[in-house]
C-alpha positions as CSV (number, residue, x, y, z in Angstrom):
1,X,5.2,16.1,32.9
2,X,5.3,19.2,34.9
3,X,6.5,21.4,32.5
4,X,5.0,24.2,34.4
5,X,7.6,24.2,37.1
6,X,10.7,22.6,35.2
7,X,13.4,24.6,34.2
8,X,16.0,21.8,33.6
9,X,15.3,18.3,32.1
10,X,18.9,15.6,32.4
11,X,19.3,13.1,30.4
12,X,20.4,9.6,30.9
13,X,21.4,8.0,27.5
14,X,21.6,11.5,26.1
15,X,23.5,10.3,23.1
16,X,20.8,8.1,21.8
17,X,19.2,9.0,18.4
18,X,16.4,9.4,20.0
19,X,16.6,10.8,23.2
20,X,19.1,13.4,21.4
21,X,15.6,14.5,19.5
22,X,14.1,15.6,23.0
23,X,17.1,17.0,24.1
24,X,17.4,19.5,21.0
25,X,13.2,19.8,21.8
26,X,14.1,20.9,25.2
27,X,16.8,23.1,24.3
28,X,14.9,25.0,21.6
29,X,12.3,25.6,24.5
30,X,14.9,27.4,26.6
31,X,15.0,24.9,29.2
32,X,18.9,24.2,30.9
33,X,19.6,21.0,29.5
34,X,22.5,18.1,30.4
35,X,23.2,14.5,30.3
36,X,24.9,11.4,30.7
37,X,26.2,9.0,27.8
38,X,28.8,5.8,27.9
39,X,30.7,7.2,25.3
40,X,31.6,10.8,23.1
41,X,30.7,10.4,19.7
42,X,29.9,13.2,16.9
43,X,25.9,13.1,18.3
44,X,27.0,14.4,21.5
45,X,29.7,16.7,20.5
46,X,26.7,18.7,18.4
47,X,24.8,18.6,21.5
48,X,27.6,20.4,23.8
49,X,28.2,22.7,21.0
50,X,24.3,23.8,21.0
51,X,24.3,24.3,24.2
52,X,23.5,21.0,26.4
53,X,26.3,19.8,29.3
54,X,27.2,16.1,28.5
55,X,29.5,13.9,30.6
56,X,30.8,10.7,30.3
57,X,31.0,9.1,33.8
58,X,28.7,7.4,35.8
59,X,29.2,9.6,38.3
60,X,26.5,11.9,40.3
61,X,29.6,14.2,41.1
62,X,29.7,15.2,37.4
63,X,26.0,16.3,37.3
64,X,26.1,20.0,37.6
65,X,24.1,21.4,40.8
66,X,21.3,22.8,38.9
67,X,20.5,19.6,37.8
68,X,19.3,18.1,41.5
69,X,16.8,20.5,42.5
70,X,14.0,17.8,42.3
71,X,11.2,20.5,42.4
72,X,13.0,21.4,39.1
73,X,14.3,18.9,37.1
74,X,12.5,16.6,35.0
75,X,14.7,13.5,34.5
76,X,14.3,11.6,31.3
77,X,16.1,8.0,30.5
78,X,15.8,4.9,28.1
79,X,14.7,1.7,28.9
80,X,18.4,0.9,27.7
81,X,20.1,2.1,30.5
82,X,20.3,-0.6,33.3
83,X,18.2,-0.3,36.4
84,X,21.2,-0.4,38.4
85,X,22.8,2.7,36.8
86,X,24.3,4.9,39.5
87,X,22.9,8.2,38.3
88,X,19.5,6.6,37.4
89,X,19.8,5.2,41.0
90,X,20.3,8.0,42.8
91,X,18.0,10.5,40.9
92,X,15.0,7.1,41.7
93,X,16.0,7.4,45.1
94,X,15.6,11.2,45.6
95,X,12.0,11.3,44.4
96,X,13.0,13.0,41.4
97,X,10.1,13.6,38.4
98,X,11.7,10.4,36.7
99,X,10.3,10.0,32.8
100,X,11.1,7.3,30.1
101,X,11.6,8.6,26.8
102,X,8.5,7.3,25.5
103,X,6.4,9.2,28.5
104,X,7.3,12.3,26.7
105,X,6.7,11.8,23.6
106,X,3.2,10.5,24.7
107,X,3.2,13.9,26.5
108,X,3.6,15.6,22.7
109,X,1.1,13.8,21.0
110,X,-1.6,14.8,23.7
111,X,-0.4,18.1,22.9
112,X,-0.3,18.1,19.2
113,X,-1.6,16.2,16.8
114,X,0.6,12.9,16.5
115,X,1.7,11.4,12.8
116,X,3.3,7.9,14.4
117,X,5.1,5.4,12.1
118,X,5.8,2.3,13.6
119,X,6.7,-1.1,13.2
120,X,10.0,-3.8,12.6
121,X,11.4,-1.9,9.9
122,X,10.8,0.7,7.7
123,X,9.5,3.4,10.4
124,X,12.7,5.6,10.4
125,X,12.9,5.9,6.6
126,X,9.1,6.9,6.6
127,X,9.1,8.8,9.4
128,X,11.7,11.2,8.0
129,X,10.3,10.8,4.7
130,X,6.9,12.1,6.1
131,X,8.4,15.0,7.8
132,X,10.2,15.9,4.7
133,X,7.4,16.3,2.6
134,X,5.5,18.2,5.4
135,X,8.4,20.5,6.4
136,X,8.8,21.6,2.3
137,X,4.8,22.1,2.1
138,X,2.5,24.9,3.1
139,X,1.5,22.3,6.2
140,X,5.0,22.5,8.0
141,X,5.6,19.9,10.8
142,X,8.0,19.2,14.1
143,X,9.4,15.7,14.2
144,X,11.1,13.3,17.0
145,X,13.2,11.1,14.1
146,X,15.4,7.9,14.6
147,X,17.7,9.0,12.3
148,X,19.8,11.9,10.9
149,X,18.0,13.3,8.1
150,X,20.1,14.2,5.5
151,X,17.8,17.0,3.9
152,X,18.0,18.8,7.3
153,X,21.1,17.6,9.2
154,X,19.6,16.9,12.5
155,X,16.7,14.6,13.8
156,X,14.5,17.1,15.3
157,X,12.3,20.2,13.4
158,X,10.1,22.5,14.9
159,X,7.5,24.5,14.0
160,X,6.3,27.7,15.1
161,X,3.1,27.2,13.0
162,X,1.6,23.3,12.8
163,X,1.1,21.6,15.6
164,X,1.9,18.2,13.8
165,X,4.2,16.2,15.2
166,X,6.0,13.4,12.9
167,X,7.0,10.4,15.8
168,X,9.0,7.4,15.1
169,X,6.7,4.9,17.4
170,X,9.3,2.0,19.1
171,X,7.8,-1.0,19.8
172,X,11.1,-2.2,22.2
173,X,9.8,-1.7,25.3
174,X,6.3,-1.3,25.2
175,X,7.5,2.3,24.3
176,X,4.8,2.8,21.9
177,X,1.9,2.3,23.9
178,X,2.7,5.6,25.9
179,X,1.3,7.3,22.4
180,X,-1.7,8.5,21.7
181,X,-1.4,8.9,17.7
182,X,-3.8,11.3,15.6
183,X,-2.8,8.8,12.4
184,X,-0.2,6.5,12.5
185,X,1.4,4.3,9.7
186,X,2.4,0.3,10.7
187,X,4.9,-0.9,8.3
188,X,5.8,-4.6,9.1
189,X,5.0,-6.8,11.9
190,X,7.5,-9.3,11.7
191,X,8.5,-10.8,15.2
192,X,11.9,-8.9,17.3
193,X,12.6,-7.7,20.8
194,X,11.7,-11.7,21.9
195,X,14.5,-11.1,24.9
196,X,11.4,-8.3,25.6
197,X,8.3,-9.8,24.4
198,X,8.9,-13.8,24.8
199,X,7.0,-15.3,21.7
200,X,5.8,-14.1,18.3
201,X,2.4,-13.8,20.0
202,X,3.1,-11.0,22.9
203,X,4.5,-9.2,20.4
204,X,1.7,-9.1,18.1
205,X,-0.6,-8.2,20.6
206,X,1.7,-5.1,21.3
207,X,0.7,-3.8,18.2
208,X,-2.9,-4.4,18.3
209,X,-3.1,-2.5,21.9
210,X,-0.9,0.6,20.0
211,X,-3.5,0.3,17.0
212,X,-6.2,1.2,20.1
213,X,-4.4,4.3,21.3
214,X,-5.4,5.9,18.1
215,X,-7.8,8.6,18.9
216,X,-11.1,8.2,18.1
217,X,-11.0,10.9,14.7
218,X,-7.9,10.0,13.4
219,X,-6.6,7.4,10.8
220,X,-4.3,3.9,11.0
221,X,-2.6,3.2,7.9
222,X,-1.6,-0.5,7.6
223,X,0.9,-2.2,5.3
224,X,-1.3,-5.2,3.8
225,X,-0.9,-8.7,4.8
226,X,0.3,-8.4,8.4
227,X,-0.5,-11.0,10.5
228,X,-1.6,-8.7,13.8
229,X,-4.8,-7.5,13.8
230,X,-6.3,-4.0,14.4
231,X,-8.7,-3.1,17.0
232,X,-9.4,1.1,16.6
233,X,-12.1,2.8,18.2
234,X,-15.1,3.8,16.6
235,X,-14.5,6.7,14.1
236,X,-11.0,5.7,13.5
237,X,-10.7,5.2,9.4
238,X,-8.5,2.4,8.2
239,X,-6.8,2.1,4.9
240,X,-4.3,-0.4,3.7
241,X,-1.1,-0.1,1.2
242,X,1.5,-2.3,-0.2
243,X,3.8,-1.8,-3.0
244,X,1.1,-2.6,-5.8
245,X,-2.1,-3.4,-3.9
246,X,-4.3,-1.4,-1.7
247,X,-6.4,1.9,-1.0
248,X,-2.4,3.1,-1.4
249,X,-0.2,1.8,-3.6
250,X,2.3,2.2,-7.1
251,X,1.3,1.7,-10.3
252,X,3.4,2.2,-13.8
253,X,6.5,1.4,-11.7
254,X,10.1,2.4,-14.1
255,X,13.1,1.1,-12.8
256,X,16.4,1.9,-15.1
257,X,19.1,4.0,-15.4
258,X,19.7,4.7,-11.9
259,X,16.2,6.3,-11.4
260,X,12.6,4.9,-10.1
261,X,9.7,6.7,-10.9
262,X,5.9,5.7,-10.4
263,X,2.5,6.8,-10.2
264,X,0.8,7.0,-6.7
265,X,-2.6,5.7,-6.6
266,X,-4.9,7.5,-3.6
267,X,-8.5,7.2,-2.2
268,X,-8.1,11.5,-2.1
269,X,-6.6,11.6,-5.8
270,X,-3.5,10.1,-8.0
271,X,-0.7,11.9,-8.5
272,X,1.7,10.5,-12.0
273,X,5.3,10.7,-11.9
274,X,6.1,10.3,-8.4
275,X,10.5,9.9,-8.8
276,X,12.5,8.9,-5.8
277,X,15.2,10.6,-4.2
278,X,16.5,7.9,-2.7
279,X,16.4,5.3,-5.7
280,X,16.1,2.1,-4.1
281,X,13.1,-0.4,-4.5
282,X,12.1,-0.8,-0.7
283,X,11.2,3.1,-0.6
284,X,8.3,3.0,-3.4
285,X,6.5,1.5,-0.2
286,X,8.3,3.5,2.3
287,X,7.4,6.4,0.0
288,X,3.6,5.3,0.0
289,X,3.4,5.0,3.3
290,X,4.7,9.0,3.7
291,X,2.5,10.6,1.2
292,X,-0.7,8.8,2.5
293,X,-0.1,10.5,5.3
294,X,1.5,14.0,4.1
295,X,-2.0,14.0,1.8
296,X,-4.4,13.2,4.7
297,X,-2.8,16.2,6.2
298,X,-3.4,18.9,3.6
299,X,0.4,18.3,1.3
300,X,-0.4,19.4,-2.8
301,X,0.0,16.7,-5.2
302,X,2.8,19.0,-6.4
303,X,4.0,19.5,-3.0
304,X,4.5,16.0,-2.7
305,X,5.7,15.2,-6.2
306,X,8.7,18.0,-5.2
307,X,9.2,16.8,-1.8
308,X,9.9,12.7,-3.3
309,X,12.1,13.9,-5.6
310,X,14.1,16.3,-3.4
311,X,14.4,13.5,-0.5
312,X,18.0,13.2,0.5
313,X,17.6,10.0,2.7
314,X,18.9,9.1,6.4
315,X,22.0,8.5,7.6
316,X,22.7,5.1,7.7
317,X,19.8,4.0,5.7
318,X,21.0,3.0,1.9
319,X,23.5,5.6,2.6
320,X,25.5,5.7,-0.7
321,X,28.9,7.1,0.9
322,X,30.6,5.9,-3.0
323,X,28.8,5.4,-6.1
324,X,31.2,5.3,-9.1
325,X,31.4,3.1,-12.1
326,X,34.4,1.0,-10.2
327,X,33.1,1.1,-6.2
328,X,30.4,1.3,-5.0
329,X,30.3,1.4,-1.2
330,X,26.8,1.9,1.6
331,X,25.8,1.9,4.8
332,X,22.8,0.4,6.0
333,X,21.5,0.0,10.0
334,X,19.6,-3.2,8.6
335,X,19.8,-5.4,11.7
336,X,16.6,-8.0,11.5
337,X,16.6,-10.6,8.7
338,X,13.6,-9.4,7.2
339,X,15.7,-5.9,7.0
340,X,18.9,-7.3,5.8
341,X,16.7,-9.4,3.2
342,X,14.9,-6.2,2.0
343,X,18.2,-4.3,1.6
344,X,19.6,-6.8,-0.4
345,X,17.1,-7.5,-2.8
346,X,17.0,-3.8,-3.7
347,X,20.7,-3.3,-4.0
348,X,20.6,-6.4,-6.3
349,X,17.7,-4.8,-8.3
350,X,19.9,-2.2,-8.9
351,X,23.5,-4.1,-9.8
352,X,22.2,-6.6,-11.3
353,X,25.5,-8.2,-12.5
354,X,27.8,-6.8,-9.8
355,X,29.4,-8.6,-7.5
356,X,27.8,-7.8,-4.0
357,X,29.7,-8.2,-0.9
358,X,28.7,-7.5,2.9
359,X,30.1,-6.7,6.1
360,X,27.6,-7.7,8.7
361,X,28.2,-7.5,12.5
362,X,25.0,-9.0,14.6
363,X,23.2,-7.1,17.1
364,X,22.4,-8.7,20.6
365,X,22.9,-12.4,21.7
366,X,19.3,-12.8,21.5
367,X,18.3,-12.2,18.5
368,X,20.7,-13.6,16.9
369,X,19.7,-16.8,18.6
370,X,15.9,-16.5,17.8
371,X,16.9,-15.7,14.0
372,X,20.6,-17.1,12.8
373,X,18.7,-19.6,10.3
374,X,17.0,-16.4,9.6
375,X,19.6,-14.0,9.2
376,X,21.5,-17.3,6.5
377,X,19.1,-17.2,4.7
378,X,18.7,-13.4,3.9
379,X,22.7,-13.1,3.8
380,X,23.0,-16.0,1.3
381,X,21.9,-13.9,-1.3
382,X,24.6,-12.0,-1.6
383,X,27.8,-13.2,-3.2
384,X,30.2,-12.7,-0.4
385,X,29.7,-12.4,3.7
386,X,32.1,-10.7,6.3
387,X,30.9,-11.5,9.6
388,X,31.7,-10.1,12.5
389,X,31.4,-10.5,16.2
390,X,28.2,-10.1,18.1
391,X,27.6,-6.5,18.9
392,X,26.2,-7.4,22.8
393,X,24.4,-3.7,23.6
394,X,22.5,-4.1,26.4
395,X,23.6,-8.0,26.4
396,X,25.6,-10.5,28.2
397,X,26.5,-13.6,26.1
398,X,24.6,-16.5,25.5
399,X,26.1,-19.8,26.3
400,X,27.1,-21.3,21.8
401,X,25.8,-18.0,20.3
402,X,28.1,-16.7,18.6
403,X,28.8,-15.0,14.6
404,X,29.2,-19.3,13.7
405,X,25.8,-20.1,14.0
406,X,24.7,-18.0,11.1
407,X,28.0,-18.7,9.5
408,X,27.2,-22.4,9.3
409,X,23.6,-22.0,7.9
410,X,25.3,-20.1,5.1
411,X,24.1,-21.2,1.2
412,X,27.0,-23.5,0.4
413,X,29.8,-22.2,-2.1
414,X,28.8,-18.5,-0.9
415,X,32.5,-16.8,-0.1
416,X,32.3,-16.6,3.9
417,X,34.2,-15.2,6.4
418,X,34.7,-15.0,9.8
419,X,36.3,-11.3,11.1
420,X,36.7,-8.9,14.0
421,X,35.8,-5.5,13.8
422,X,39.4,-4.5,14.0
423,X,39.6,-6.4,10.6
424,X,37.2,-4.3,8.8
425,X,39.6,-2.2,7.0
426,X,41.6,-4.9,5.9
427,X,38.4,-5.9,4.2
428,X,38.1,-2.4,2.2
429,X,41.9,-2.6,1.3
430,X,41.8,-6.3,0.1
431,X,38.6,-7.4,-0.8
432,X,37.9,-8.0,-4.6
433,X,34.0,-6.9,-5.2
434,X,31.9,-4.4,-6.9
435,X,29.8,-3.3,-4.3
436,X,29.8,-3.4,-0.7
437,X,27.6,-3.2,1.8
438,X,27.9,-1.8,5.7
439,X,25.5,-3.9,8.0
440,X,24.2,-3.7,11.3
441,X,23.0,-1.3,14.0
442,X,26.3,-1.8,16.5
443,X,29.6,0.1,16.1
444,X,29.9,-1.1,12.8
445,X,29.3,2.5,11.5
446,X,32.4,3.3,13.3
447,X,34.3,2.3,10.5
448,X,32.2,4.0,7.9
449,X,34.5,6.9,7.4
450,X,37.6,4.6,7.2
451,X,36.0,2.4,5.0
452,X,35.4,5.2,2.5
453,X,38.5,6.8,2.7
454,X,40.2,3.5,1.8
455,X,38.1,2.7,-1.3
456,X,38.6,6.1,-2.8
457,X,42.0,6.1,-2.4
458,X,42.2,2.5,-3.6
459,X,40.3,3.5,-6.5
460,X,41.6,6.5,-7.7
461,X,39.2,8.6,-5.8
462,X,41.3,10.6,-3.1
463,X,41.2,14.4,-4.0
């Protein structure tokens, strides 16, 4: 990355959680910065307003001129845009200093020193966890999140001081292994991205060539019981956690009355009373996982007691958007089984005798063909499923996969339904449950706002 000589980086994908964490990177750096993106949406409306030019057409035309001085311009994209793209095309074709998202973040972490979090699930919740108890601490932090974090509003900090840098690690892709990590956490292994990988073995593997980019002084920090296996260099310490087992792990756990608190138990020193922000179960090892790290960096045991409890969450993670004695309504990007079956347990844990009802729209043909017995299984325990259509992304449909597959595998004499999107807010004004529950990581969230402004006024909660 010729930084040296770049005074504009474009964007393809710019609205991407992710890419929109460079772009504010960029930005902040001084650099004239502008992109493409299908669609508007509230990401890329805070972009334009800070200062980036966005457009919405595929459509060289549209790209300003001081974005196609090749000497210039470094061009960044996603592996999600297609190869035929026109833009991405033409920028290939003109020699252009063309980067994938991933390049540059591997860029950062030979740069800084890299805290990565990967793995299937948990890695955006721990990621932004890490970097809040950094950021609050004497050790400050920057941070490339996939997610919005509510503490801070946005999904990118810098620091003018540490040069730790907190990076979600995406195995989709390959993307990870463009990393070099100084420590990195791996939360779960469990098999996705088979459109990407082909069997449960390929992607294993991924992980055990990422678990080799660690650098030769740093530290992997690995959720116990995985089935990959790890392969470090020499001088590379490992230590495991899980939620009650391992060189990290909970102890004394005290569940009730809306609160969970527990005490942290730590090769470098226990700390007691360790109370969750975010009060759901699947975050005492999500919160485990992020103080490892924040104390193998230099964060007080008081530093990190303050910065558990003050942890606001992520947008669309166990986002409580109502939370009354008659509603309660979140939103969760849960889109893998093992997710959805995570997220459900915990939300049971916590309404115990509640009726729980879900609105679940599946994400990509693919995997919900290697996974509908799968994805049943986790939604049959909840007392009442709304399934949508198949949200395609990046897909084109699969001959017989469709929302009935997982439908069928349902527990029998679970309440079932089969719904469009456009029926969603049919479901809020109707529906006769406790608590419900937002699923998925398509356009679902779309109807997050609706869906709460429904319920409150249903409920007696409108102002």
């Amino acid at each position: 990355m010729k930084t040296a000589v770049i005074d504009s980086v474009y964007f393809i994908g710019a609205g991407g959680i992710g890419m929109s964490a460079l772009l504010r990177f960029f930005l902040a750096k001084g650099y004239q910065v502008g992109g493409y993106d299908k669609t508007p949406s509230e990401l890329t409306e805070q972009l334009k307003a800070e200062g980036a030019f966005i457009h919405y057409e595929d459509d060289i035309n549209w790209v300003p001129s001081c974005f196609k001085d090749k000497e210039k311009t470094l061009v960044v994209y996603t592996p999600a845009i297609p190869a035929e793209h026109g833009e991405l095309t033409y920028f290939r074709e003109q020699g252009f200093n063309l980067q994938k998202r991933a390049q540059v973040l591997g860029f950062l972490t030979k740069e800084h020193r890299g805290l990565c979090v990967a793995g299937t699930h948990g890695k955006t919740t721990t990621s932004t966890m890490t970097a809040h108890l950094l950021q609050q601490s004497h050790v400050g932090c920057n941070a490339f999140l996939g997610g919005i974090s509510k503490n801070y509003g946005t999904n990118y900090l810098l620091s003018d001081d540490s040069d730790l840098v907190v990076i979600e690690a995406d195995e989709f892709d390959r993307s990870f292994h463009w990393l070099r990590p100084y420590m990195s956490v791996i939360t779960a292994t469990d098999p996705d991205h088979l459109d990407i990988y082909g069997t449960k073995e390929a992607y294993l593997e991924s992980f055990r060539h990422y678990t080799t980019l660690i650098q030769p002084t740093g530290v992997l920090i690995i959720h116990r019981g995985l089935e990959m296996r790890a392969d470090v260099q020499p001088g590379v310490k490992v230590y495991d956690y899980a939620r009650e087992e391992g060189d990290f792990h909970a102890e004394n756990i005290r569940i009730g009355g809306g609160e969970i608190v527990f005490d942290f138990v730590s090769p470098l020193g226990n700390i007691k009373d360790i109370k969750l922000g975010v009060p759901v179960s699947i975050n005492i090892e999500n919160g485990i996982a992020a103080m490892a790290l924040a104390q193998l960096n230099g964060v007080t045991a008081e530093e990190i007691r303050r910065g558990m409890e003050t942890f606001k969450g992520v947008d669309r993670r166990f986002d409580f958007k109502i939370k009354t004695d008659k509603v309660v309504f979140l939103s969760d990007y849960a889109h893998h089984p093992n997710e959805i079956d995570q997220s459900v347990k915990s939300i049971r844990e916590l309404y115990q005798d509640k009726k729980i009802a879900a609105i679940f729209q599946p994400h990509l043909y693919t995997r919900t063909r290697d996974f509908y017995k799968d994805f049943a299984a986790a939604l049959s325990l909840l007392d009442e499923v709304y399934l949508c259509d198949i949200y395609p992304a990046r897909e084109q449909p699969i001959p017989g996969v469709t929302s009935q597959i997982i439908y069928d595998n349902l527990r029998p004499g679970i309440e079932k339904h089969l719904i469009h999107k456009e029926d969603i807010p049919d479901v809020a004004r109707n529906g006769q449950f406790d608590v419900l529950i937002s699923l998925g990581a398509g356009d679902v969230e779309n109807y997050v706002s609706q869906i709460t402004e429904i319920l409150n006024h249903r409920y007696g909660q409108s102002r």
